[in-house]
Each structure stands twice: as structure tokens, then as C-alpha cells.
SERO-4910 file (N, C-alpha, C, O; in steps of 0.05 Angstrom, whole numbers):
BEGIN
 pado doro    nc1    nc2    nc3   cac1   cac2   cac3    cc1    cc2    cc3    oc1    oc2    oc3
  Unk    A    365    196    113    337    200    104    329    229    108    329    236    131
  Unk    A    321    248     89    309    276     92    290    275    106    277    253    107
  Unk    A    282    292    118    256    301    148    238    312    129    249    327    113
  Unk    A    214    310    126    201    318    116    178    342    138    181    339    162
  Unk    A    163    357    132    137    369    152    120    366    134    124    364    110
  Unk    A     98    366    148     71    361    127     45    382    140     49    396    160
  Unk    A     23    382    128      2    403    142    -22    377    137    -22    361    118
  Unk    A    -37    379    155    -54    365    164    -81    367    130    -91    389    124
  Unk    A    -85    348    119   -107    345    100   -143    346    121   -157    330    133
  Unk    A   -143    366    116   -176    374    122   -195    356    112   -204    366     92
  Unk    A   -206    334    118   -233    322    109   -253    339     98   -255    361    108
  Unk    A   -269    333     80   -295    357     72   -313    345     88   -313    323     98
  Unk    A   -333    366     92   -362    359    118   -368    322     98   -368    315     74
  Unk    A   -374    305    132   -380    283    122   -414    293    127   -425    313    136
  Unk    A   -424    263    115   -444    261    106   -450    231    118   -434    213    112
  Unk    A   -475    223    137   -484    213    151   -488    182    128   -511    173    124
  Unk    A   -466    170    116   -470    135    106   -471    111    108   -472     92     92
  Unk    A   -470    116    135   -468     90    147   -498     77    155   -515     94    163
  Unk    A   -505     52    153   -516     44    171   -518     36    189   -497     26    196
  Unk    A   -538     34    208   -538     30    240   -541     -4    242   -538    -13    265
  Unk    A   -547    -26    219   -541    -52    230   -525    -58    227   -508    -43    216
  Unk    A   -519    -82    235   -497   -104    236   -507   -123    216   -531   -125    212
  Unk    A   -485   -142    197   -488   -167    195   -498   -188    213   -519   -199    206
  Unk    A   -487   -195    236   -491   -209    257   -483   -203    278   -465   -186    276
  Unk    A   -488   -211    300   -490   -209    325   -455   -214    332   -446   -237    330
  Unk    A   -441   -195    338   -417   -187    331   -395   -170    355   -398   -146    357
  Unk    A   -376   -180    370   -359   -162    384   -345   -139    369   -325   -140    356
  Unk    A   -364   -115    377   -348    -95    363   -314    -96    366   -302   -111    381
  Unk    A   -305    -82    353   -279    -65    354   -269    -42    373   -279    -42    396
  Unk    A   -252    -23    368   -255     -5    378   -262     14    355   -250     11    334
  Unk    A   -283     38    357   -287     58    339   -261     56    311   -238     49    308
  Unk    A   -286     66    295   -262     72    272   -263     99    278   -282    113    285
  Unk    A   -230    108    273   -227    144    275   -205    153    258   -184    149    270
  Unk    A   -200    164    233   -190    187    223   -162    199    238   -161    214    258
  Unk    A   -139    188    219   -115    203    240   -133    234    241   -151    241    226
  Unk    A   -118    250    264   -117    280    260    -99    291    268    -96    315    264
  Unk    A    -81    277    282    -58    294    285    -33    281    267    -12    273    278
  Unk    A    -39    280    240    -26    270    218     -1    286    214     19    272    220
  Unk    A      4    307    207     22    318    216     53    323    229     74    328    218
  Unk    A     43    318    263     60    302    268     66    288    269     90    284    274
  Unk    A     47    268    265     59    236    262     77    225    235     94    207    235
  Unk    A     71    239    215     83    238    192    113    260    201    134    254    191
  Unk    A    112    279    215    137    286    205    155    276    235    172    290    246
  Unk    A    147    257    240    165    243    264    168    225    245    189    231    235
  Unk    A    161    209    237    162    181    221    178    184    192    182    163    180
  Unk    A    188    212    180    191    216    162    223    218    167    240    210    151
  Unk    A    228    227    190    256    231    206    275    199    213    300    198    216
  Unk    A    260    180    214    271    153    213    278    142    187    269    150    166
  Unk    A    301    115    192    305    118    163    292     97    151    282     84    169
  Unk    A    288     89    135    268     73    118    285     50    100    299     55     81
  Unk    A    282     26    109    296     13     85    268     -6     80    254    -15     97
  Unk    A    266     -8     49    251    -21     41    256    -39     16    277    -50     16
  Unk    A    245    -42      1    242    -71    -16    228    -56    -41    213    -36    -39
  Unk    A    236    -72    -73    219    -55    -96    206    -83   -105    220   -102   -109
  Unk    A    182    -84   -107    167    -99   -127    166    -92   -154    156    -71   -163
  Unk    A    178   -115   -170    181   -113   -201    156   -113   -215    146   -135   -219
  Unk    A    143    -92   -224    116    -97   -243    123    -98   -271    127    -77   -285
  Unk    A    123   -120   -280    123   -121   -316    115   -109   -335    122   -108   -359
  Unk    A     88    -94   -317     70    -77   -339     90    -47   -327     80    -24   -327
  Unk    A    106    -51   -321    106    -20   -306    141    -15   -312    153    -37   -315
  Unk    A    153      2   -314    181      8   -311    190     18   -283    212     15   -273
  Unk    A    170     28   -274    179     33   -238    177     13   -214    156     13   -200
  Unk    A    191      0   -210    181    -10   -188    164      8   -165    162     33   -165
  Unk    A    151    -10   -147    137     -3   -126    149     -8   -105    161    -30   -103
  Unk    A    149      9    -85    170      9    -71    151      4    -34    133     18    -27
  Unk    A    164    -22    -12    145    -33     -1    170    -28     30    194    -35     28
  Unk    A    160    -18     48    170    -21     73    178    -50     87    164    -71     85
  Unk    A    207    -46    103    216    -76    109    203    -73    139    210    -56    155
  Unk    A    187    -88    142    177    -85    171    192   -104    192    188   -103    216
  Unk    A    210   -123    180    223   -136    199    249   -130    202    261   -143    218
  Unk    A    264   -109    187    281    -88    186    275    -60    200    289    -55    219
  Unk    A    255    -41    195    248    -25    210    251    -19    235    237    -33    249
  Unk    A    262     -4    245    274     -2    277    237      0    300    230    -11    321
  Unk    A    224     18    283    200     31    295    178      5    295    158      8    308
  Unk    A    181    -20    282    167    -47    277    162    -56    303    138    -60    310
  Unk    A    187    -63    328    189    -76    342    167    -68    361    161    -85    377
  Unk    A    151    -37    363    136    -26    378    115    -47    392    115    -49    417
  Unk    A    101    -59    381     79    -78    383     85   -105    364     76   -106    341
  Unk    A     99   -124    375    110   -147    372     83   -166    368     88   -177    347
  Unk    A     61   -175    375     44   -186    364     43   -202    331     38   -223    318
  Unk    A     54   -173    330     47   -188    292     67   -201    282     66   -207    258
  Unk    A     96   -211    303    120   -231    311    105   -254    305    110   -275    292
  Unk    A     88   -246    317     88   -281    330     53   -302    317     44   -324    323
  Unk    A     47   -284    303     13   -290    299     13   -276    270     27   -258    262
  Unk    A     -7   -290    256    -20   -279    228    -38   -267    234    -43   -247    220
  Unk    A    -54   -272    252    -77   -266    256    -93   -271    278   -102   -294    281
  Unk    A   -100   -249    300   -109   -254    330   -137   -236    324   -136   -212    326
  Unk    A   -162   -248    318   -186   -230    316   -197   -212    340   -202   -221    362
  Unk    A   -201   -184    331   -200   -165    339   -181   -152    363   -188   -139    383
  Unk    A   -160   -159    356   -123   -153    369   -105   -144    345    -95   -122    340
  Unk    A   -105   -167    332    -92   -165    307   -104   -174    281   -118   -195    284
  Unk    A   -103   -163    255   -119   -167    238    -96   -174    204    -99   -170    179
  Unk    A    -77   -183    221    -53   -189    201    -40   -164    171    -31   -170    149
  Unk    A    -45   -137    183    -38   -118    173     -3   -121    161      5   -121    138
  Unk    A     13   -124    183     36   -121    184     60   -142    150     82   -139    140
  Unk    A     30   -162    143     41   -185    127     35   -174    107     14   -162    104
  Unk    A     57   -176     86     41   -173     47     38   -204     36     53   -221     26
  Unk    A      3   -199     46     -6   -226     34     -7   -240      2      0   -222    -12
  Unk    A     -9   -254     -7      1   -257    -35    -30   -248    -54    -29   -250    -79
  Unk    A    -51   -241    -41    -67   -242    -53    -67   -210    -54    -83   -200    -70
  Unk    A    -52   -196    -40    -53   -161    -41    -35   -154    -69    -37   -135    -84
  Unk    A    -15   -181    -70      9   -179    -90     -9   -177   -122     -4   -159   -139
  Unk    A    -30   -199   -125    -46   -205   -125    -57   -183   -146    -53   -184   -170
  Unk    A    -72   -162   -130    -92   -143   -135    -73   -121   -150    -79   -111   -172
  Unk    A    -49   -117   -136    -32    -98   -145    -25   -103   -178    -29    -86   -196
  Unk    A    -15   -126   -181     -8   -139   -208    -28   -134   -227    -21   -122   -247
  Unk    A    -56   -143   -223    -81   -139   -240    -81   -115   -246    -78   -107   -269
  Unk    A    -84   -101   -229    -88    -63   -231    -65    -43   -248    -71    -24   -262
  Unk    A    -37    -53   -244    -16    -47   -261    -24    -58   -287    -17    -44   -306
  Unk    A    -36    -77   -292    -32    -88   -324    -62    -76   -337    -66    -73   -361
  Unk    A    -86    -69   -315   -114    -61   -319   -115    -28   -332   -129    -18   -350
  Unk    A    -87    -17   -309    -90     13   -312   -118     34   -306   -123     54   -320
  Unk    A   -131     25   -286   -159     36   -287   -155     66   -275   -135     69   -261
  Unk    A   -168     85   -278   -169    116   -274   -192    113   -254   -214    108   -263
  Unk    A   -187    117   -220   -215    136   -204   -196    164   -186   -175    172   -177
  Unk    A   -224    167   -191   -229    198   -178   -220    194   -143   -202    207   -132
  Unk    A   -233    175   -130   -242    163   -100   -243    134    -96   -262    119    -99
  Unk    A   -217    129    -87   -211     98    -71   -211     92    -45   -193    105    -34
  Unk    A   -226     75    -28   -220     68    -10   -208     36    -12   -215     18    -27
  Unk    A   -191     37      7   -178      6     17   -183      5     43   -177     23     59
  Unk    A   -199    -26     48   -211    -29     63   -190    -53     77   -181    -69     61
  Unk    A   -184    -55    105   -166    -76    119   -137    -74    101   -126    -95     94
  Unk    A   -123    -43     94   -103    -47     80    -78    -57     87    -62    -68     73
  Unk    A    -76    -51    110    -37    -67    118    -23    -43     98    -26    -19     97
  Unk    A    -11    -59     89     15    -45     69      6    -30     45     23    -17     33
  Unk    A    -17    -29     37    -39    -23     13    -25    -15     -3    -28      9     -9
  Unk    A     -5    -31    -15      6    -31    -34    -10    -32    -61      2    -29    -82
  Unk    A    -27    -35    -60    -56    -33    -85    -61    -12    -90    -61     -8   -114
  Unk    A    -69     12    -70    -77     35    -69    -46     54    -68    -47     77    -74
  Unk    A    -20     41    -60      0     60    -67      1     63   -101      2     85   -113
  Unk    A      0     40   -112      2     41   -144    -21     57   -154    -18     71   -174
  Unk    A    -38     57   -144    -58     87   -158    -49    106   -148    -44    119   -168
  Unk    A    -41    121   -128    -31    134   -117     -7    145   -133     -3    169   -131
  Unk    A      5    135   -143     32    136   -159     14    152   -186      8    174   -197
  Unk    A     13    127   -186     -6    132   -219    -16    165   -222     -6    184   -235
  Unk    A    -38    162   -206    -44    190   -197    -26    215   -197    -30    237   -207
  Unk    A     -8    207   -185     12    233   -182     30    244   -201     39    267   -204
  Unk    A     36    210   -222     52    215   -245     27    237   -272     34    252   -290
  Unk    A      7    231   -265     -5    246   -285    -14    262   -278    -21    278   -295
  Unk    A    -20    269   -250    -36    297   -241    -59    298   -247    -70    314   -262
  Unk    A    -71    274   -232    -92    271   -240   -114    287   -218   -112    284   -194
  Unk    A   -131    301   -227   -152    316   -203   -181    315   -208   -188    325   -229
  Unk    A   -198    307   -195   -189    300   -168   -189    275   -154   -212    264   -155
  Unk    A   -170    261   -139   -158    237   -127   -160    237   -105   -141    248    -93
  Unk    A   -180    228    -91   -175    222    -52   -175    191    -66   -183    177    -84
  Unk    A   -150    193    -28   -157    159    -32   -154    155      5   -138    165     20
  Unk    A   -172    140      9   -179    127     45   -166    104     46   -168     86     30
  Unk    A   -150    106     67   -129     79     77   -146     84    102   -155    105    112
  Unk    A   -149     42    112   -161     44    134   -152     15    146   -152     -4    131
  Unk    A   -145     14    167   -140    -22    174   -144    -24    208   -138     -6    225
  Unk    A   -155    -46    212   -159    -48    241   -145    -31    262   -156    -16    279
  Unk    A   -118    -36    259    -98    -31    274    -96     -1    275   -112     13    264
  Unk    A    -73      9    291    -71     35    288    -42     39    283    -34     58    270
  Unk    A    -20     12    296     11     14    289      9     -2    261     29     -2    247
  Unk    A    -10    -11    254    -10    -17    224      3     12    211     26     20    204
  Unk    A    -22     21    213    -18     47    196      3     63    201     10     73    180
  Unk    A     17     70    221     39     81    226     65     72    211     82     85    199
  Unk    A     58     36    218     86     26    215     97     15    191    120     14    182
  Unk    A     61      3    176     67     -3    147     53     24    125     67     40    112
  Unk    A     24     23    126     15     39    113     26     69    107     23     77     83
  Unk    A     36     85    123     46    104    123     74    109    111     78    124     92
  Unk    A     91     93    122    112     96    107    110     78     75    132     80     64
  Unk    A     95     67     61     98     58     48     81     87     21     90     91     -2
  Unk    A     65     98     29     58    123     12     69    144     17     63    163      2
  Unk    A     86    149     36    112    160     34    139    160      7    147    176    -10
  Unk    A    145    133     16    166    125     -9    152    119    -36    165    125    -56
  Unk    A    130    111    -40    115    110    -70     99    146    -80     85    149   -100
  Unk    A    103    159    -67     98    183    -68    128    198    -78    131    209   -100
  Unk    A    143    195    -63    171    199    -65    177    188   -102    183    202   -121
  Unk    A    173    165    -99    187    163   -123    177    165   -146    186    154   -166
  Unk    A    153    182   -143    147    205   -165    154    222   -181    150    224   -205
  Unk    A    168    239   -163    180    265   -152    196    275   -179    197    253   -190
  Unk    A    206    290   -194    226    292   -202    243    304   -179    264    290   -178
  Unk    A    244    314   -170    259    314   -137    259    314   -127    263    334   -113
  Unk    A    253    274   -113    254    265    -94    262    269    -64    252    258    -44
  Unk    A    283    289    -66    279    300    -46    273    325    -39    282    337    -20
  Unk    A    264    330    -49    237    350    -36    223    351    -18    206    335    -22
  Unk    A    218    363      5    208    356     22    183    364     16    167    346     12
  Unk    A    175    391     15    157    395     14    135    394    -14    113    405    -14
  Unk    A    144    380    -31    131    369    -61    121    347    -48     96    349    -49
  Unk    A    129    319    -32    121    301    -22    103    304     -3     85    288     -3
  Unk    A    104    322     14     87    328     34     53    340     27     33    330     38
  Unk    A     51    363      8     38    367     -4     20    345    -26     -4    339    -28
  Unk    A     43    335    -41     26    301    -43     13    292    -37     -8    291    -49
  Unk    A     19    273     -6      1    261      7    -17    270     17    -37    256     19
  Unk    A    -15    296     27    -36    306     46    -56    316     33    -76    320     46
  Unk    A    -56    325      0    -72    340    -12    -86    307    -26   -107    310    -38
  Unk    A    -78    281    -25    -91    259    -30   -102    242    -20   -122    232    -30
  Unk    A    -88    232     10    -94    212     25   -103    230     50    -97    253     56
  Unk    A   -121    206     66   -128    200     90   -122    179    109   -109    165     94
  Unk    A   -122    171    123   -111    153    137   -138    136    168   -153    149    183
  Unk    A   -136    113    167   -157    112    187   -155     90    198   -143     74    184
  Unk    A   -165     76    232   -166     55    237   -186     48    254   -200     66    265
  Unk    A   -190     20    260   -205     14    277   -229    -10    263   -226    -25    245
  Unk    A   -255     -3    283   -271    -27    273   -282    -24    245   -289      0    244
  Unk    A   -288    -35    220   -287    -18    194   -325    -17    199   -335      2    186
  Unk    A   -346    -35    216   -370    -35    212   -379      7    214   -396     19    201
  Unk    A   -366     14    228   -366     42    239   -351     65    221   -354     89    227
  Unk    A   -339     59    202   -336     71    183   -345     86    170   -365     77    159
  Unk    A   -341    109    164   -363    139    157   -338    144    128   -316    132    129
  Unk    A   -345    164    104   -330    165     91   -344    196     89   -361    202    106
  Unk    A   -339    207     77   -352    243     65   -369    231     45   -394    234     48
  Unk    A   -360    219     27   -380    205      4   -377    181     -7   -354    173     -6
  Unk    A   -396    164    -19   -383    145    -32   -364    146    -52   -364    167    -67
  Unk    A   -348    130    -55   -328    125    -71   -323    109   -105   -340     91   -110
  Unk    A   -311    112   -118   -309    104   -144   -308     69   -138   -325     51   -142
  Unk    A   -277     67   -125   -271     47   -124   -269     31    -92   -268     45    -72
  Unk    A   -269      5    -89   -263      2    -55   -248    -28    -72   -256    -43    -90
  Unk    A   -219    -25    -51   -203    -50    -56   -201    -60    -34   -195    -48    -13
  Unk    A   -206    -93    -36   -199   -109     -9   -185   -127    -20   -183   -131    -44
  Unk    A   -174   -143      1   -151   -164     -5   -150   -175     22   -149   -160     42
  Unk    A   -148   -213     23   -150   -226     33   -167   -216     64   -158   -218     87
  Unk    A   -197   -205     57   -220   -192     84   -241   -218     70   -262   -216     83
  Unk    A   -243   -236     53   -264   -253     71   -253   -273     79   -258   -292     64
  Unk    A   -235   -281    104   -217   -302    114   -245   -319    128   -244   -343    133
  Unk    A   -268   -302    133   -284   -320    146   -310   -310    141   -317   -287    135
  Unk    A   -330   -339    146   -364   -328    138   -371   -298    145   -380   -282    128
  Unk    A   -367   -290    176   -364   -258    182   -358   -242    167   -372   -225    156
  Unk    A   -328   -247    164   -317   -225    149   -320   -222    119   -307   -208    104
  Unk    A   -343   -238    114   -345   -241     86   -370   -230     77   -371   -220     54
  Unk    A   -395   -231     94   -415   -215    105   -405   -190    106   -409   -176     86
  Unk    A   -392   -178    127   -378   -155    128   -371   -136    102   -380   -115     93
  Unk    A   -348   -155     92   -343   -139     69   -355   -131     54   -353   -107     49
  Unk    A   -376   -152     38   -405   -150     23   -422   -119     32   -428   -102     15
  Unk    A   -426   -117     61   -447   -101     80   -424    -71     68   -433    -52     55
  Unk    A   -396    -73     75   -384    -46     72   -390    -36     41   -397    -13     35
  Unk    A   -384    -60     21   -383    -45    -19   -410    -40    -13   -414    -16    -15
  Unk    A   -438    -57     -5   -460    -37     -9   -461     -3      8   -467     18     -5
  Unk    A   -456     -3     30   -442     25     38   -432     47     23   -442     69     19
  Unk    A   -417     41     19   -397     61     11   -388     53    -14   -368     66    -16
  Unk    A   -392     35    -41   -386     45    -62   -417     57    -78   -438     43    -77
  Unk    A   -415     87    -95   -431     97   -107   -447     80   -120   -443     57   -115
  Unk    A   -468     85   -140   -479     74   -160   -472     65   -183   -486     49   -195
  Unk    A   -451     73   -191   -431     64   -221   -400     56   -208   -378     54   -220
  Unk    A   -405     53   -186   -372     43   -179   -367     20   -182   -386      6   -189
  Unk    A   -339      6   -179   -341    -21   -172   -317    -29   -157   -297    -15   -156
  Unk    A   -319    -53   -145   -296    -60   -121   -274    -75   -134   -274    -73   -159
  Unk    A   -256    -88   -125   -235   -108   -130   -230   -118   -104   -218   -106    -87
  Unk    A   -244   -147   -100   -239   -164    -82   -218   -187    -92   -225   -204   -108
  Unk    A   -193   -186    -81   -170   -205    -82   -173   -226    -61   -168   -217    -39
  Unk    A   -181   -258    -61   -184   -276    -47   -169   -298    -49   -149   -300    -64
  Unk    A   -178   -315    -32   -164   -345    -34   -196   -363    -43   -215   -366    -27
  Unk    A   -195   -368    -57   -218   -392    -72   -239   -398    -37   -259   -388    -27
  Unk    A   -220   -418    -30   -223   -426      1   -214   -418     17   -190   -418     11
  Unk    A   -215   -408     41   -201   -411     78   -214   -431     93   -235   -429    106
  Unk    A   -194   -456     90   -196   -484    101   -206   -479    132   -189   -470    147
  Unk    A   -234   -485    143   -229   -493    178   -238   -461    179   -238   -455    203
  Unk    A   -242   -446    168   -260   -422    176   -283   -416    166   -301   -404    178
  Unk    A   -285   -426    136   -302   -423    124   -317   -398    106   -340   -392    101
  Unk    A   -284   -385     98   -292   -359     82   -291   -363     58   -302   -383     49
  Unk    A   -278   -347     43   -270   -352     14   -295   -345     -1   -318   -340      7
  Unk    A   -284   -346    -33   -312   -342    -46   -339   -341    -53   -356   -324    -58
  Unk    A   -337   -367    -52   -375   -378    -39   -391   -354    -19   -411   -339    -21
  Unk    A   -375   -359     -5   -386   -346     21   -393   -322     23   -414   -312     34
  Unk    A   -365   -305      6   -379   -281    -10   -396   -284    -32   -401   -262    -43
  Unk    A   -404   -298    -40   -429   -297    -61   -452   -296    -48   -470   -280    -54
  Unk    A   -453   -312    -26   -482   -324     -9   -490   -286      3   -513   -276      1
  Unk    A   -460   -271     16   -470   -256     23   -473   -232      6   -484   -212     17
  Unk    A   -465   -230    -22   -474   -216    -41   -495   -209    -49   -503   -187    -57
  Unk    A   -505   -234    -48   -549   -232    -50   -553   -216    -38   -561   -194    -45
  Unk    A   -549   -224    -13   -562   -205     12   -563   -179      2   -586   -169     -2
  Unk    A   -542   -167     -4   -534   -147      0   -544   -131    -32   -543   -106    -36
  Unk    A   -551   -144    -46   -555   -133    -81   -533   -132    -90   -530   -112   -105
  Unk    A   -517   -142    -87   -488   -141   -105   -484   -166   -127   -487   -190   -123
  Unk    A   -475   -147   -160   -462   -176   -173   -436   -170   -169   -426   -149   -162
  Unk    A   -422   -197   -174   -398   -205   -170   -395   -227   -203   -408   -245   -212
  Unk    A   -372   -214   -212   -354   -227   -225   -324   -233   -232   -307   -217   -238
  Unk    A   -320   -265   -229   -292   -268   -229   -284   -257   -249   -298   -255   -269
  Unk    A   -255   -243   -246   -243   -231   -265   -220   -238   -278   -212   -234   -301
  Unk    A   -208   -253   -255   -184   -271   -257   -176   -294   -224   -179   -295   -200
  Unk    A   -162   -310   -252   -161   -332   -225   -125   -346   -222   -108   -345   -241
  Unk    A   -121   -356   -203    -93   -362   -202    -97   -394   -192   -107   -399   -170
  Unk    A    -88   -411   -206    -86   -443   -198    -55   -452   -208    -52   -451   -232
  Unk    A    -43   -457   -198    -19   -461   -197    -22   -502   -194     -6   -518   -204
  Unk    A    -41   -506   -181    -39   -535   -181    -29   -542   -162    -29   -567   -161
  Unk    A    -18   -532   -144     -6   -542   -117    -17   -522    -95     -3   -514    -76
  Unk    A    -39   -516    -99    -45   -506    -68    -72   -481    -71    -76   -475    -94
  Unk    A    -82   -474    -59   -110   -455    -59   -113   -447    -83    -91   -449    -94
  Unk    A   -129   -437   -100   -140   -429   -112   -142   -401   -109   -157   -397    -90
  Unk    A   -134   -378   -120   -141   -349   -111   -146   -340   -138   -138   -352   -158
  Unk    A   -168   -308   -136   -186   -297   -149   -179   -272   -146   -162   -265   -130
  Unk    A   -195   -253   -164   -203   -227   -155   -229   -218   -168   -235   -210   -190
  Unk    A   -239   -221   -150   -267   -213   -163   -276   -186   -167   -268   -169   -151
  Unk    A   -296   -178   -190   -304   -150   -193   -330   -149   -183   -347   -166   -191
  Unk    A   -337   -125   -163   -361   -128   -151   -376   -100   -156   -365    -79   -151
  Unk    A   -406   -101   -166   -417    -79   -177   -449    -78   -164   -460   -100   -166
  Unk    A   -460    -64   -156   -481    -53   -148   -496    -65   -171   -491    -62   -195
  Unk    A   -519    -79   -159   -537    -90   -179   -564    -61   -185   -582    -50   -172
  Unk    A   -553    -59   -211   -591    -36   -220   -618    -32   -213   -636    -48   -218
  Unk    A   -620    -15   -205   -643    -21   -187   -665     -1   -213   -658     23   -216
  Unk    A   -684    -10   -226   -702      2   -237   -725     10   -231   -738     -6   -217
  Unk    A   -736     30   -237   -773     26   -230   -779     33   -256   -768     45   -275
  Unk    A   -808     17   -249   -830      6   -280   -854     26   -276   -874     23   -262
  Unk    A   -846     47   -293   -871     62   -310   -885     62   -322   -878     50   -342
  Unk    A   -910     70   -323   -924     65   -350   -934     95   -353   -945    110   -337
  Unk    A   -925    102   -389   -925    115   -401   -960    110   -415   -969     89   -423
  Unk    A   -981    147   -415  -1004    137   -425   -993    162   -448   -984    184   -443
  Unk    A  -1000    147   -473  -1005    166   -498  -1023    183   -504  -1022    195   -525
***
């Protein structure tokens, strides 16, 4: 595997977007924080060797190319995600490619949509946001930030990172290149973890992708509370779900109920019923218009 070095991507001055409430009455996290010593962490991680896996896209001639995390030598670090899907606020099931991320990815290859500014919100493997990312790079497209962010922090090391590595890579006309790839990422992506309520961005964003984040009434609230945040006024989201989450009580509905709240429409865009088992969606979610009423005197 070639060593890559990389130079640390400078954030632009943020800009105070967050709000100070909560959904509900809630055990924080720990802070969300912004790798910063990206750098080295990328060019230690770049030095190991990588075996991974290609997902076949039909609409696409390249595969996408996905880190083996139960192959990975550097995986075994924090074993948790062995043994659990999901331990709330420990583990937030990053380490898994859920079928509903498969999901979002699939839609978006056959959608082809163009933004400027993506965030992925609880990404794991964000294999959603590597395929724009690609996209992006195959056309040179400017200008492209895109925010990777997931609870965890060996998430991001262990899946997220190497996985916009190798989909960056296989851009390249010379792949190995070190420093064409390096330049890549760093002049595109950001990287982040922690509790997402605490989440600051520089600006709102075009787009925000989630995938399987309303597992529960909370997190479904949550997510709702983040697209009004942080997506702009003409943006819109891609929420990839399961219809239902049996015995928790998330799923769609639940994001509707908390959509009101929040002024958000929501429309299904596509749906998957297979007839033997959940129901899954991806919904498009858009800032509802907010007008004021003038009166014009002649």
C-alpha cells in the first residue's frame, strides 16, 4: 500500500448556527469536535494496508469501493462494535453498512444530483457522501466541501477515513499518487465526531444525508432539530429509513410528527417492500417557505 502525507484542511471562520435547545430532556454525548490533527492521522492510516470490498452500481461503471472492517488489522482497536449493533451513547453502530445507507447510495447514483456543501450526519462508512465525493472529483467540480461526522471517533478513523481514501484514489488517473490524493481530500473533506446536538458547521449546507438516524422517537426529533439547523433555505436532505423500528418506536411517522415541529416538508421519494420484512424509504426533506404578507398601496 503507498504512504501517503497530507496537510491539514483549514476550516473557514465558523459562524455561530447552532441552537442552544434541546429536543428533550437528553444525556448529552461527549462534545462534537473537528479532527485537527488530520494530518497525521491520515498519513499513519494511509501506511496500513487496506483491503476492501467494491459495490456494483448499475447506474455507474465504477464501482465504489468500501473498507473490510472485519479484515482490517487497525478494526480490532475498540471491539464493541464485535459484539453490539448498537449501545446508546457508547456505540452508535457506525462500524455496520446498514442496508438503508446501501439504500441512499443507490438512489443518488441513478439521481446524479450536483451540491456545492454536504453534510452526513451519523455516517459510519458514508458511503453516500464517498459517491459525491467521487463524483465531485471526476468532474472538478468547485466548489465541494463535504462534513463527515459520526458519534464515534474510531468510527471515523477506522471506517470513514479509509473509505474516502480509496474512493478518492480511484479517481486518480494516477492512483498512485500520493500527493494528487492527498490534496483531494483535504482541499474537500472534513472530518468530525461526537454528540451531533453540538454540532457547529461554518455555514449551512446544500445538502445533509442521513441513513438509518431515526432508530428511535429521540433520534428522530433530533434529526428533524439538525436539517432545520444546518440545511440553508433552498437545500434539501435525503433521509434513508426503515418504514418502522419495532419496540423503539422510530421510523417514519415519527419523523413526520417531528417535522411539524420543526417546519419541515417531507416527501417520500422512494420506497422498498420486498414483502418479507420492513418496509424502507428515503425521504426528501425541504424547509417549508416562510412568506410575509404585504400590502401594496397604489
Amino acid at each position: 500500500m503507498s504512504s501517503f502525507s497530507f496537510d491539514f484542511f483549514a476550516p473557514q471562520e465558523k459562524k455561530n448556527t447552532t441552537l442552544t435547545t434541546t429536543p428533550c430532556q437528553r444525556q448529552d454525548g461527549p462534545p462534537h469536535q473537528w479532527v485537527t490533527d488530520l494530518e497525521q492521522l491520515l498519513t499513519n492510516r494511509v501506511q496500513q494496508a487496506m483491503v476492501y470490498s467494491e459495490l456494483v452500481l448499475p447506474e455507474q461503471s465504477l464501482p465504489l469501493r468500501c473498507i473490510d472492517t472485519k479484515a482490517d488489522t487497525l478494526s480490532s482497536t475498540n471491539p464493541v462494535w464485535e459484539t453490539t449493533d448498537l449501545m446508546p451513547k457508547v456505540y452508535e453502530g457506525g462500524m455496520k453498512v446498514w442496508e438503508c445507507s446501501v439504500d441512499l447510495l443507490h438512489f443518488l447514483a441513478k439521481e446524479q444530483p450536483k451540491y456545492s456543501s454536504v453534510l452526513e450526519i451519523g455516517c459510519g462508512h458514508a458511503l453516500p457522501a464517498c459517491y459525491l465525493l467521487r463524483v465531485a472529483l471526476q468532474q472538478k467540480q468547485e466548489p465541494f466541501h463535504l462534513y463527515l461526522t459520526d458519534f464515534n471517533d474510531f468510527v471515523i478513523q477506522q471506517a470513514t477515513i479509509p473509505n474516502v481514501i480509496l474512493n478518492a484514489a480511484s479517481t486518480m488517473e494516477q492512483p498512485d499518487n500520493p500527493s494528487a490524493i492527498v490534496t483531494a481530500v483535504l482541499n474537500h473533506v472534513q472530518f468530525g465526531h461526537g454528540d451531533w446536538l453540538s454540532l457547529q458547521l461554518p455555514s449551512q449546507v446544500d445538502l445533509v444525508l442521513a441513513a438509518e438516524t431515526l432508530y428511535s422517537e429521540q433520534a428522530a426529533e433530533e434529526t428533524a432539530l439538525l436539517l432545520s439547523r444546518h440545511l440553508n433555505d433552498t437545500g434539501s436532505a435525503l433521509v434513508a429509513t426503515k418504514r418502522f423500528y419495532f419496540g423503539v418506536g422510530g421510523g417514519t411517522d415519527a419523523f413526520l410528527a417531528a417535522s411539524e415541529k420543526y417546519n419541515l416538508l417531507v416527501e417520500v421519494v422512494q420506497s422498498f417492500d420486498t414483502g418479507a420484512g420492513n418496509i424502507r424509504e428515503i425521504l426528501r426533506v425541504r424547509k417549508k417557505a416562510v412568506y410575509t404578507r404585504r400590502t401594496v398601496v397604489c
